[in-house]
VEXGUZA-72423 format. One record per atom (N, C-alpha, C): x, y, z; residue number from 0. Coordinates in nm, 4 decimals. Example, Ala and Ser with C-alpha at 12.3 -4.5 7.8 and 13.67 -1.06 7.14 Angstrom:
<nodes>
<node <1.3190 -0.5690 0.7800> 0>
<node <1.2300 -0.4500 0.7800> 0>
<node <1.3200 -0.3300 0.7800> 0>
<node <1.2850 -0.2250 0.7080> 1>
<node <1.3670 -0.1060 0.7140> 1>
<node <1.2900 0.0030 0.7870> 1>
</nodes>
This chain:
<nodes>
<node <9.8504 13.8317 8.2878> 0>
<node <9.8897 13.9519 8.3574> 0>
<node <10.0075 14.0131 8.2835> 0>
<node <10.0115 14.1547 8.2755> 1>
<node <10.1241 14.2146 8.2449> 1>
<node <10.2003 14.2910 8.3251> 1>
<node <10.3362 14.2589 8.3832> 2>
<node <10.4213 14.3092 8.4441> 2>
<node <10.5134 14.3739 8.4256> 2>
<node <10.5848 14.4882 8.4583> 3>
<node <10.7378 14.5252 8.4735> 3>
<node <10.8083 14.5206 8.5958> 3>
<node <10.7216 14.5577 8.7170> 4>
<node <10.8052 14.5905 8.8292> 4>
<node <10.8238 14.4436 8.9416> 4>
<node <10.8279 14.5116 9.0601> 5>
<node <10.8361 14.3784 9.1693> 5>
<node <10.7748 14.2200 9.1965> 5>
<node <10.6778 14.2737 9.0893> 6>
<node <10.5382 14.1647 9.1206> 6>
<node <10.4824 14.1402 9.2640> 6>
<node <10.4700 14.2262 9.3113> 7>
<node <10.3721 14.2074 9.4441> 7>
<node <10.2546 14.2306 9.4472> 7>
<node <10.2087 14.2372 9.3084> 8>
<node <10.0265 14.1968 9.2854> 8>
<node <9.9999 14.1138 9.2602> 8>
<node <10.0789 14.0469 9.1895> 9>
<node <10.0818 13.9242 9.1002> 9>
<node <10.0945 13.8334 9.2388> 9>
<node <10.2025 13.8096 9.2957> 10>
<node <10.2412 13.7608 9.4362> 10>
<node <10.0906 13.7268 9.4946> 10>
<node <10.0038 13.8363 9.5424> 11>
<node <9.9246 13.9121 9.6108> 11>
<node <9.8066 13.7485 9.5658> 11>
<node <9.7777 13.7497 9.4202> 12>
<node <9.6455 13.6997 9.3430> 12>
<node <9.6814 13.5745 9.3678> 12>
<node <9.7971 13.5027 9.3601> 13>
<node <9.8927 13.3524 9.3316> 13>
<node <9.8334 13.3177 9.5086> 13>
<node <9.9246 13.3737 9.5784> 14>
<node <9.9030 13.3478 9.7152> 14>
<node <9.7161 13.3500 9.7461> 14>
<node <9.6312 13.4260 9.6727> 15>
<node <9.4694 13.4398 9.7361> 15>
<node <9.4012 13.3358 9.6238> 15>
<node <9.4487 13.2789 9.5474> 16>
<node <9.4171 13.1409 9.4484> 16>
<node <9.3669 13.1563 9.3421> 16>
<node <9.4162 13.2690 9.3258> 17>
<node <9.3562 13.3193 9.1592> 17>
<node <9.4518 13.2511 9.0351> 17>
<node <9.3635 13.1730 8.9183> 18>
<node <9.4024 13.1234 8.8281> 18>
<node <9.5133 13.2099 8.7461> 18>
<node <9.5938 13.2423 8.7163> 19>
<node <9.7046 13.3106 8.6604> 19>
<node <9.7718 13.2368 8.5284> 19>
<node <9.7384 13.2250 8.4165> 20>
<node <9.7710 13.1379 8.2688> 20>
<node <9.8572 13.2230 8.2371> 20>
<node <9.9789 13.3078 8.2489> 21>
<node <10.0326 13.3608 8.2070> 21>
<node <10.0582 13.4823 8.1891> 21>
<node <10.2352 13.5328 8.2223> 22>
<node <10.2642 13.6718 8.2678> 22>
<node <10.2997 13.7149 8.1277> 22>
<node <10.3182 13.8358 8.1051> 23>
<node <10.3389 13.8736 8.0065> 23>
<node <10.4761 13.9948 8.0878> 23>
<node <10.5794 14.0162 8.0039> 24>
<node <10.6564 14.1578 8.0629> 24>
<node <10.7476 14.1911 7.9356> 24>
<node <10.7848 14.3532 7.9733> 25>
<node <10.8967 14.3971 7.8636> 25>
<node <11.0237 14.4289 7.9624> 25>
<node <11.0247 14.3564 8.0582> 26>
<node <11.1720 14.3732 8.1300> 26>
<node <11.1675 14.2363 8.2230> 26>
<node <11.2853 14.1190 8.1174> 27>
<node <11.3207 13.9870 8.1968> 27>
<node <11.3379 13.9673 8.2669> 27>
<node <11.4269 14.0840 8.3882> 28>
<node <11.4435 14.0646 8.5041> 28>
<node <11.3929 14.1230 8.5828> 28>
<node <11.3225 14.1490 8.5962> 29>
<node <11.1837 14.2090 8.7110> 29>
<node <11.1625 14.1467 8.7494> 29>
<node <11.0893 14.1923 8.9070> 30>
<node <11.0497 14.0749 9.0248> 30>
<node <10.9366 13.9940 8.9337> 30>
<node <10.8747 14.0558 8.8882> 31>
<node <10.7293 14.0108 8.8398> 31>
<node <10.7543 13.8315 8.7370> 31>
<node <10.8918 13.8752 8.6454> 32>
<node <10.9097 13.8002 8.5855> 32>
<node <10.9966 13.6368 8.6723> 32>
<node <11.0663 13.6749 8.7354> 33>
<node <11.1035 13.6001 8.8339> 33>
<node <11.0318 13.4886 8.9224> 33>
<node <10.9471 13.6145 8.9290> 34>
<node <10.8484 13.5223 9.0525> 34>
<node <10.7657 13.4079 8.9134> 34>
<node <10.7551 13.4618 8.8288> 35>
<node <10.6351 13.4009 8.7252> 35>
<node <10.7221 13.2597 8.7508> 35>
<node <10.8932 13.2621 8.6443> 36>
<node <10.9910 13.1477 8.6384> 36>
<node <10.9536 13.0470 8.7647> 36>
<node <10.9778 13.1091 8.8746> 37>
<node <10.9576 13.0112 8.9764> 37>
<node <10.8440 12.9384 9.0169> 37>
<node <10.7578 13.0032 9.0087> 38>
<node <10.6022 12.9605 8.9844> 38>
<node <10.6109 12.8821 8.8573> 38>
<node <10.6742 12.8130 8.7981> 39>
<node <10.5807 12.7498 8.6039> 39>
<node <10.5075 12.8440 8.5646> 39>
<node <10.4627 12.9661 8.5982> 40>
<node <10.3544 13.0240 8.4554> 40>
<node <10.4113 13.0611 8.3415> 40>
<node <10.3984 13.0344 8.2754> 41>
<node <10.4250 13.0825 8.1081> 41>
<node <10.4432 13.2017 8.1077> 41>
<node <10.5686 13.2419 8.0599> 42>
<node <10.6404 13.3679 8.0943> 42>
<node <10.6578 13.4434 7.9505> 42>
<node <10.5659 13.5254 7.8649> 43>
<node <10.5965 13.5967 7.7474> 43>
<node <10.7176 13.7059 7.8288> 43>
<node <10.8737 13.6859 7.7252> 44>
<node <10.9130 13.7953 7.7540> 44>
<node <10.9487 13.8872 7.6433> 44>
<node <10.9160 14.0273 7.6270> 45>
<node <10.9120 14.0790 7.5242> 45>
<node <10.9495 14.2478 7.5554> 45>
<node <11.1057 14.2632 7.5942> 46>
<node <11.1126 14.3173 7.5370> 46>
<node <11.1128 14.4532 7.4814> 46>
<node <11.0881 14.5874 7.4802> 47>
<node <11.1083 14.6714 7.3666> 47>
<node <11.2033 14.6362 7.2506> 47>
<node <11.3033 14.6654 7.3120> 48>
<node <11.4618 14.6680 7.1884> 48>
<node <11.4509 14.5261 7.0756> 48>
<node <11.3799 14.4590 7.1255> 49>
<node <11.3686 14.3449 7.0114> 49>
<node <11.2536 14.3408 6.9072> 49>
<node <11.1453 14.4481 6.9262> 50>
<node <11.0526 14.5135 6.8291> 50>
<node <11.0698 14.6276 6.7563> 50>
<node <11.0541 14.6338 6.6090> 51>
<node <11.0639 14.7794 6.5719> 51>
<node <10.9736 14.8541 6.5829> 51>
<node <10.8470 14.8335 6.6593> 52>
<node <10.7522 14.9230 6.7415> 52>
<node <10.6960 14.8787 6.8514> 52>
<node <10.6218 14.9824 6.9012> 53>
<node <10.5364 14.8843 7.0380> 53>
<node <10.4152 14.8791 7.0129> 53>
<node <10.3579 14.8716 6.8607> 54>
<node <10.2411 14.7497 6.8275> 54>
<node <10.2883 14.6088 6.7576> 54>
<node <10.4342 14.6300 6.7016> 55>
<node <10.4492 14.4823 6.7031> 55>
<node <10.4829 14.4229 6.8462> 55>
<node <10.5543 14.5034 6.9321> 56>
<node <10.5044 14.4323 7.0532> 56>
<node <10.3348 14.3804 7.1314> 56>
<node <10.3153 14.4709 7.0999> 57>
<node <10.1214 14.4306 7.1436> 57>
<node <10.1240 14.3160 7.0535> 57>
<node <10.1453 14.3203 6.9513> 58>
<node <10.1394 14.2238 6.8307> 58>
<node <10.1684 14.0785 6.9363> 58>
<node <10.2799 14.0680 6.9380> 59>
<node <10.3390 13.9543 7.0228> 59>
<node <10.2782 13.8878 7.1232> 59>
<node <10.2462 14.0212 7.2255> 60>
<node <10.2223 14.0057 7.3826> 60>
<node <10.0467 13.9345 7.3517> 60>
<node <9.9749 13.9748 7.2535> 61>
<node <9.8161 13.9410 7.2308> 61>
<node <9.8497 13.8271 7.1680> 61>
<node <9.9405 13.7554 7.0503> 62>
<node <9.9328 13.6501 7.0308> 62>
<node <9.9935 13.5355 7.1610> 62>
<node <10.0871 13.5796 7.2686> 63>
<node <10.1411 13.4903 7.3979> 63>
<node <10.0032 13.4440 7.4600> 63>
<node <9.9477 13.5868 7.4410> 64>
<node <9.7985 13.5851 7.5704> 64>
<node <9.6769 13.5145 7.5006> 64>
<node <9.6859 13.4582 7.3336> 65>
<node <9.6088 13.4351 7.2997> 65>
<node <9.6216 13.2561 7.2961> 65>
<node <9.7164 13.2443 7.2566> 66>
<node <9.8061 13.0857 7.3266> 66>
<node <9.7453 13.0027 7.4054> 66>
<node <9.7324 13.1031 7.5121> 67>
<node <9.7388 13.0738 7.6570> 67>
<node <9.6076 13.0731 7.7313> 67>
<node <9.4765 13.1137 7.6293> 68>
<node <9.3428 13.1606 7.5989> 68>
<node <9.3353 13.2507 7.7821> 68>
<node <9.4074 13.3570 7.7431> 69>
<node <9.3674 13.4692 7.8836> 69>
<node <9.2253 13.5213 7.8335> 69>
<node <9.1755 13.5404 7.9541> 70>
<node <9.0408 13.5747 7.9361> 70>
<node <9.0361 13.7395 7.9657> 70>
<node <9.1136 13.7537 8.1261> 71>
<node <9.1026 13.8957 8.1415> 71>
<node <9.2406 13.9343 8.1729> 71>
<node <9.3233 14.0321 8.0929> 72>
<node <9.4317 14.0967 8.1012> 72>
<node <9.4018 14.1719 8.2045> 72>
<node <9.5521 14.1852 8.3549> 73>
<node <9.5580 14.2466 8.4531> 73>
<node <9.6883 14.3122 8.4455> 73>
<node <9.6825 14.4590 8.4173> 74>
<node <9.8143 14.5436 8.3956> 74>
<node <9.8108 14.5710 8.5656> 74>
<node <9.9436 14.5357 8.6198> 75>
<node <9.9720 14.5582 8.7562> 75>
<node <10.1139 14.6138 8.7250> 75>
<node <10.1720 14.6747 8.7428> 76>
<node <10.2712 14.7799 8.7570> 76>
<node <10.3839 14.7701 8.6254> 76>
<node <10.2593 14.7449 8.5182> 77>
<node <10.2962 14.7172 8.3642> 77>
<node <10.3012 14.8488 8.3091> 77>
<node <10.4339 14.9259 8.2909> 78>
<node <10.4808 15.0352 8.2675> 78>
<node <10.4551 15.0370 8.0806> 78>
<node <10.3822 15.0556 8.0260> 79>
<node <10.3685 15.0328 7.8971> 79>
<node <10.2339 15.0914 7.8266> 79>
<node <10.2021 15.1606 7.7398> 80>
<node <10.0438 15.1917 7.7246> 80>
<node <10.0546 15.0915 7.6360> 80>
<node <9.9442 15.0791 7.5909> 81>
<node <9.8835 14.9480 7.4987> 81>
<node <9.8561 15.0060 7.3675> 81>
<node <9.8576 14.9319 7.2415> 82>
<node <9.8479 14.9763 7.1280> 82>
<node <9.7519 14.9198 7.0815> 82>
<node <9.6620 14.9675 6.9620> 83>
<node <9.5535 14.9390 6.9241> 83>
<node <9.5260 14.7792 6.9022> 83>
<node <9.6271 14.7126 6.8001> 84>
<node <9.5870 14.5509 6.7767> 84>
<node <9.5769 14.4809 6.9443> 84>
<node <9.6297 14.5157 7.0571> 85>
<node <9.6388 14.4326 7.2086> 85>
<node <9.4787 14.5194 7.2488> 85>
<node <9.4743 14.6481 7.2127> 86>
<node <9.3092 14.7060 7.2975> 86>
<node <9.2663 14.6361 7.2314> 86>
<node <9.2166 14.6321 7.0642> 87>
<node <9.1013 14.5256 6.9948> 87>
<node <9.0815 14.4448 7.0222> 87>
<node <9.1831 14.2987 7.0594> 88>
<node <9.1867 14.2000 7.1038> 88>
<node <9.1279 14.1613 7.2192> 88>
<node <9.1428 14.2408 7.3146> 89>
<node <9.0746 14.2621 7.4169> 89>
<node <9.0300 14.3454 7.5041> 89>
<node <8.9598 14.4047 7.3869> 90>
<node <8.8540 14.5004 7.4049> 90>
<node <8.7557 14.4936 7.5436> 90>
<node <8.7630 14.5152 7.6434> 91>
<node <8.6380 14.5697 7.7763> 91>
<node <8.6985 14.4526 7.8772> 91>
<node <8.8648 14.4264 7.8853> 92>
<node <8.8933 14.2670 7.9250> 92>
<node <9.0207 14.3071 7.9754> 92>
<node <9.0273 14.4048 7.9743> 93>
<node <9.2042 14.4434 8.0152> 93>
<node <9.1778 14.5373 8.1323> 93>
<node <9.2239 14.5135 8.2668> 94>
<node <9.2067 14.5731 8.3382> 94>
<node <9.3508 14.6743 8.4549> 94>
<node <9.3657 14.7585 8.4670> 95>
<node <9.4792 14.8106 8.5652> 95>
<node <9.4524 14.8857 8.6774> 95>
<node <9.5623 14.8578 8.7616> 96>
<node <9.5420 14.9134 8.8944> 96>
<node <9.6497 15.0247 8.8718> 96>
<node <9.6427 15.1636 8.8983> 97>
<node <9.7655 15.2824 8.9286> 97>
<node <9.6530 15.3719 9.0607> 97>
<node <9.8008 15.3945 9.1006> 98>
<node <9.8346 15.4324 9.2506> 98>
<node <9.8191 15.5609 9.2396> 98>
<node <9.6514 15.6239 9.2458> 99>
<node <9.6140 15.7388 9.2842> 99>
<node <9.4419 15.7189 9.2663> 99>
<node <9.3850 15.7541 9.3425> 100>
<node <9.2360 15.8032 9.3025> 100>
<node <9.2032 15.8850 9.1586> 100>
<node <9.2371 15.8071 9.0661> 101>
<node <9.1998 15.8547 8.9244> 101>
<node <9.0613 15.9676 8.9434> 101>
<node <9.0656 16.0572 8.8557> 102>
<node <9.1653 16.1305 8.7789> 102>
<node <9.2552 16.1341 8.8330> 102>
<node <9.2797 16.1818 8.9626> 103>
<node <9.3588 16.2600 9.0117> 103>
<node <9.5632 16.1652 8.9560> 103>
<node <9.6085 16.2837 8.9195> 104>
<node <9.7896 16.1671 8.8504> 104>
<node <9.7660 16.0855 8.8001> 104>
<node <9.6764 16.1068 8.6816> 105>
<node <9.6787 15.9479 8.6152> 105>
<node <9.8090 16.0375 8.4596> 105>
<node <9.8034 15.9037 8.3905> 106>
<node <9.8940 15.9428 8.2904> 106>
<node <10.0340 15.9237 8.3001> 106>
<node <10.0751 15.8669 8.4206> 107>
<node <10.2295 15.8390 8.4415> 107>
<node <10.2664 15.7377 8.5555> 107>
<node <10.3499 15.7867 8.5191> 108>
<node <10.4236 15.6489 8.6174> 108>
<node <10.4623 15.7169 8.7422> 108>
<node <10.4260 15.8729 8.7729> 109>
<node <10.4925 15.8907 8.9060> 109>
<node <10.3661 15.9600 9.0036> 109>
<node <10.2686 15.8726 8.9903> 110>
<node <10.1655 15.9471 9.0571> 110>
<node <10.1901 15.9649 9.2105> 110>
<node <10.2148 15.8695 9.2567> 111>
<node <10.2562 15.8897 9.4099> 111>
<node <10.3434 15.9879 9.4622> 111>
<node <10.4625 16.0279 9.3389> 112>
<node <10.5321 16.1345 9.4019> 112>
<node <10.4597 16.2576 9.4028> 112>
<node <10.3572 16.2767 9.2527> 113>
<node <10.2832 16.4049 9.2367> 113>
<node <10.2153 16.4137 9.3657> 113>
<node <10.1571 16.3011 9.4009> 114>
<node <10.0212 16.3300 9.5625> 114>
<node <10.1044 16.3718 9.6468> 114>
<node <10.2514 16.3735 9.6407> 115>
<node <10.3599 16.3947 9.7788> 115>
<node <10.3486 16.5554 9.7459> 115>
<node <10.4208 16.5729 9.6495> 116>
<node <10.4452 16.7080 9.5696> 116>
<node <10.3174 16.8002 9.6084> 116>
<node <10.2290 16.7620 9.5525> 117>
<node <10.0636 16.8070 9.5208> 117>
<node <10.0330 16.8773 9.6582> 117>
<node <10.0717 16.8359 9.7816> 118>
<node <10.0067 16.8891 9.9021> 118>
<node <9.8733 16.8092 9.9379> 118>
<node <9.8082 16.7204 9.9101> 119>
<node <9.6925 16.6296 9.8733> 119>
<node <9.6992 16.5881 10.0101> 119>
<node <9.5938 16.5666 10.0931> 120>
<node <9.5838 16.5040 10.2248> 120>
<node <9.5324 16.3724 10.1835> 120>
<node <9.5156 16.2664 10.0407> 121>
<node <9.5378 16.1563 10.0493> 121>
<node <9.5586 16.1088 9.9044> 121>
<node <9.5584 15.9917 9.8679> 122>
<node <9.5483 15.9602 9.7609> 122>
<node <9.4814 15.8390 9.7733> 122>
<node <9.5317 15.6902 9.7123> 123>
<node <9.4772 15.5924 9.6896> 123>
<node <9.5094 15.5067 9.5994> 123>
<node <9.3953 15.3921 9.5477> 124>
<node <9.4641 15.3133 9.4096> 124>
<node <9.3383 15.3367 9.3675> 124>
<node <9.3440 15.3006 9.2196> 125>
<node <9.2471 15.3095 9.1264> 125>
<node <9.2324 15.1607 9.0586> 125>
<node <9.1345 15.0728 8.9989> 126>
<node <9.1384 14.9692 8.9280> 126>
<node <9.0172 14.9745 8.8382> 126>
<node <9.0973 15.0487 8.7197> 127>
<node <9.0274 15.0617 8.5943> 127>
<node <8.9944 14.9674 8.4784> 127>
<node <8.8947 15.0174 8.3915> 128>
<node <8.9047 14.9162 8.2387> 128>
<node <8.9889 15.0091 8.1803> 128>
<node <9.0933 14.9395 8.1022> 129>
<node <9.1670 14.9902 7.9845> 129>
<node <9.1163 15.0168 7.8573> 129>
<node <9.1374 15.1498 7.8152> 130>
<node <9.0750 15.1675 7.7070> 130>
<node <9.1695 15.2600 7.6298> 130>
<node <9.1625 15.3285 7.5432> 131>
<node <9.2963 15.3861 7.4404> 131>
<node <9.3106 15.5272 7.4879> 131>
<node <9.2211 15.5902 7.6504> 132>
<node <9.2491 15.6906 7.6537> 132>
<node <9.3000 15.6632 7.8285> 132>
<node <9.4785 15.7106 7.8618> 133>
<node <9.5261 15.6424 7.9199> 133>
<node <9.4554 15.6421 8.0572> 133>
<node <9.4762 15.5611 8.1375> 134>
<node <9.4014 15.5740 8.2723> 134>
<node <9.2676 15.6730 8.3165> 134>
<node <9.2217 15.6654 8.1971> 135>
<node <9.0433 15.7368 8.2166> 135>
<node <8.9565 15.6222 8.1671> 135>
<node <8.9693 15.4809 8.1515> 136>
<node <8.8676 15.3943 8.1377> 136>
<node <8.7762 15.4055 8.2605> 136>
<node <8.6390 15.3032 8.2529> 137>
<node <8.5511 15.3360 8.3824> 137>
<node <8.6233 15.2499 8.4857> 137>
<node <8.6078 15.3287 8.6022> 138>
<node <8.6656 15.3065 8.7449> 138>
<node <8.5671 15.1921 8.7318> 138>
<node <8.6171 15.0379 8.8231> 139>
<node <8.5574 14.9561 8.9161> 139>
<node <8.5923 14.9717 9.0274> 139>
<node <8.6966 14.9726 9.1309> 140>
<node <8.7206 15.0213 9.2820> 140>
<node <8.8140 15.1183 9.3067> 140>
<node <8.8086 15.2236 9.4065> 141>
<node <8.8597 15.2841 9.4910> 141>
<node <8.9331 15.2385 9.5854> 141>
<node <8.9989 15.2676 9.6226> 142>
<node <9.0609 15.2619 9.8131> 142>
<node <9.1129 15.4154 9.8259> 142>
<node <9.1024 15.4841 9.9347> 143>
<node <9.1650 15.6332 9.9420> 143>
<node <9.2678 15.5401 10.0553> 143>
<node <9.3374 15.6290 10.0364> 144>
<node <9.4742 15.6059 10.1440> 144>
<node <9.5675 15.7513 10.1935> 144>
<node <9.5067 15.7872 10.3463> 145>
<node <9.5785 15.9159 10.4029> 145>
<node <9.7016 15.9603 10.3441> 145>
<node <9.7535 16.0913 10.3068> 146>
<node <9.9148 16.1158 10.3087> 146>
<node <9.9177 16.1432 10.4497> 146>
<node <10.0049 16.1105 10.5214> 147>
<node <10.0261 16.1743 10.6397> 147>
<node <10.1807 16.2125 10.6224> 147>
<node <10.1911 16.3426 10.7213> 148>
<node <10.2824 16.3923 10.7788> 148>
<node <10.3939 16.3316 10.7889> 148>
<node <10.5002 16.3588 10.7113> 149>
<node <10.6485 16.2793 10.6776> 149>
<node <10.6631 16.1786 10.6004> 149>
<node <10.5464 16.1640 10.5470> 150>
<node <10.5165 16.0605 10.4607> 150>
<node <10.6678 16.0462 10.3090> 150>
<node <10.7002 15.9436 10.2916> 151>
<node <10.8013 15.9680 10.2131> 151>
<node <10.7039 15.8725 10.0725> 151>
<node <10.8145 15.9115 9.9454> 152>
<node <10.7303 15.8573 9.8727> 152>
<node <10.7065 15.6692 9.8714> 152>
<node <10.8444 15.5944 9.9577> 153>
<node <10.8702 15.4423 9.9892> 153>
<node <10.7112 15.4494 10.0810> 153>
<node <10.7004 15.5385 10.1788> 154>
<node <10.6047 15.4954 10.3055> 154>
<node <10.4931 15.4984 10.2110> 154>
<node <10.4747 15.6187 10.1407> 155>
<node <10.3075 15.6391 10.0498> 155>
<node <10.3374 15.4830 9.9951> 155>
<node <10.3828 15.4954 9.8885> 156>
<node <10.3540 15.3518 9.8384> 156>
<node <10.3672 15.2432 9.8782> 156>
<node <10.4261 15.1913 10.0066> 157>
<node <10.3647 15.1122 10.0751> 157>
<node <10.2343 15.1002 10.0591> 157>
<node <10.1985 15.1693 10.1568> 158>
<node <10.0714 15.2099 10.2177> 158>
<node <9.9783 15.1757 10.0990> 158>
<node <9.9727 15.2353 9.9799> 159>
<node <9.9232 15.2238 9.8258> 159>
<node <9.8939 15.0921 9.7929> 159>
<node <10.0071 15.0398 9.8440> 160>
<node <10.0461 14.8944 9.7384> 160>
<node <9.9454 14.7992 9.8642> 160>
<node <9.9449 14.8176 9.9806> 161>
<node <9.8254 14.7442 10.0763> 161>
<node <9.6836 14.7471 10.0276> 161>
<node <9.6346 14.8708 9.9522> 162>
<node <9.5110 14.8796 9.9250> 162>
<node <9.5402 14.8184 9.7642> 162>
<node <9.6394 14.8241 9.7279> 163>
<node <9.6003 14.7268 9.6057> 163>
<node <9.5634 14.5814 9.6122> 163>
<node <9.6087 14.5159 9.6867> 164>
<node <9.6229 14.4169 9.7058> 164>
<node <9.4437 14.3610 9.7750> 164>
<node <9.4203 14.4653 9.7973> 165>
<node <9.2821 14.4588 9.9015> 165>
<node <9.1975 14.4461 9.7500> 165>
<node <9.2596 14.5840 9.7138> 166>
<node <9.1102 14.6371 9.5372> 166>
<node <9.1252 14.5547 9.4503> 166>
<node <9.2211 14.4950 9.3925> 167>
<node <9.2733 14.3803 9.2986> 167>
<node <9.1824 14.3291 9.2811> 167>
<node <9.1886 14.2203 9.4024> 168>
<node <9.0932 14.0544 9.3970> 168>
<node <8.9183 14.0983 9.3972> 168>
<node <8.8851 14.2065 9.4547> 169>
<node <8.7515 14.2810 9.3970> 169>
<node <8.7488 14.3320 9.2791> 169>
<node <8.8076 14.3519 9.1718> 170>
<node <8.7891 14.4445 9.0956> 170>
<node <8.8231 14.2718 9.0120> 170>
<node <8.8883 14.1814 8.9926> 171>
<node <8.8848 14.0828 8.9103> 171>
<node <8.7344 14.0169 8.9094> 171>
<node <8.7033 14.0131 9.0473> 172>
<node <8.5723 13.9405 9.0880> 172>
<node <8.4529 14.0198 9.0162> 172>
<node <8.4505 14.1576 9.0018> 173>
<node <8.3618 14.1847 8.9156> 173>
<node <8.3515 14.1605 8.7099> 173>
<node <8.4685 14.1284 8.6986> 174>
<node <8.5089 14.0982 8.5915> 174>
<node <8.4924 14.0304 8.5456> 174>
<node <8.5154 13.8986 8.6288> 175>
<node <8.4776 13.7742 8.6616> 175>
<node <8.3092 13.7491 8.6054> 175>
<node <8.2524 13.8408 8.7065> 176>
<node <8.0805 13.8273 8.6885> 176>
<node <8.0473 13.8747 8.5441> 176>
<node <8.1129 13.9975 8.5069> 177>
<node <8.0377 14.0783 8.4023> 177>
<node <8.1040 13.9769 8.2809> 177>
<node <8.1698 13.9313 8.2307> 178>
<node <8.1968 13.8041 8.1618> 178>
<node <8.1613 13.7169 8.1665> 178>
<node <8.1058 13.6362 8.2791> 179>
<node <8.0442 13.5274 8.3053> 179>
<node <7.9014 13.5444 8.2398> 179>
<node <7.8563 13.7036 8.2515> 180>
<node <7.6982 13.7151 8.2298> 180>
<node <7.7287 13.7218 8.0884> 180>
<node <7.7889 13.7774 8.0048> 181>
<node <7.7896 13.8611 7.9088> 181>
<node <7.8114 13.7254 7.8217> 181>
<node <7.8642 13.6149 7.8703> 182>
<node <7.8808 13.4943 7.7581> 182>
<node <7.7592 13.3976 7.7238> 182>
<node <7.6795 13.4073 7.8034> 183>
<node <7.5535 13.3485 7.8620> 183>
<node <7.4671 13.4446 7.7948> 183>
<node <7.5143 13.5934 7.7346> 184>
<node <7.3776 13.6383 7.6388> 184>
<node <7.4150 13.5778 7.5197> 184>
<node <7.2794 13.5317 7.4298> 185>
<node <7.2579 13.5229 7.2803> 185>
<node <7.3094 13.5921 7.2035> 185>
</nodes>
């Protein structure tokens, strides 16, 4: 998994018994990374300021994950686009969740405020394949989630971060399958 923020997806998968070989993050002290320490998982920490780019970081983060033989990369509130040597590596295997019904605010990190901004009577989470064009890989699940009336952007993402937690463990489970089949062809 790759993290920056709270880790309450990560939290989310640990607590529902999902195998987890290792977090990956570019900020040490994030919940995400924290929670990993306390848990034993193998904690890549990496970083920007200690790379002179962010494909020698991919560089890094794909050899931690390769270590550690990850099968399917889960970007959960992993503030970072990915650079070509980490997509090659794992190519149709890297998967992320962002907090809007893709298209709709994809491309940043502040989609929830845009759906506030936007006038939008809802939004949602999205849990995509990663691919080099940012948050337009093919959708695996939806959740819509109402804006309602006074909604602040803490309450939206709440609310957001519940249906992630729901779309997550479905959207691994198909991942799960389409790998399982795909190793089993000739």
């Amino acid at each position: 998994m790759a993290a920056s923020g709270v880790g309450s997806n990560l939290r989310n998968l640990v607590e529902r018994g999902f195998n987890i070989v290792a977090v990956a993050t570019n900020r040490p002290s994030c919940g995400a990374a924290t929670f990993s320490r306390g848990r034993r998982i193998p904690l890549g920490e990496l970083p920007q300021k200690t790379f002179g780019s962010a494909e020698l970081r991919d560089i890094a983060m794909r050899d931690f994950f390769m270590r550690h033989r990850v099968e399917l990369v889960v970007d959960a509130g992993y503030d970072r686009v990915h650079t070509k040597p980490f997509l090659d590596a794992f190519e149709g295997r890297i998967i992320n969740i962002h907090p809007s019904l893709l298209p709709e605010f994809g491309g940043g990190m502040d989609a929830v405020e845009q759906a506030i901004e936007s006038g939008a009577k809802a939004t949602g989470a999205t849990v995509h394949v990663v691919t080099d064009a940012v948050d337009a890989g093919p959708i695996l699940v939806q959740e819509a989630v109402p804006i309602l009336e006074g909604d602040t952007v803490e309450t939206l993402r709440q609310r957001i971060h519940e249906a992630e937690y729901r779309i997550l463990p479905v959207a691994i489970g198909l991942m799960e399958a389409k790998l399982a089949n795909s190793s089993t062809v000739g």
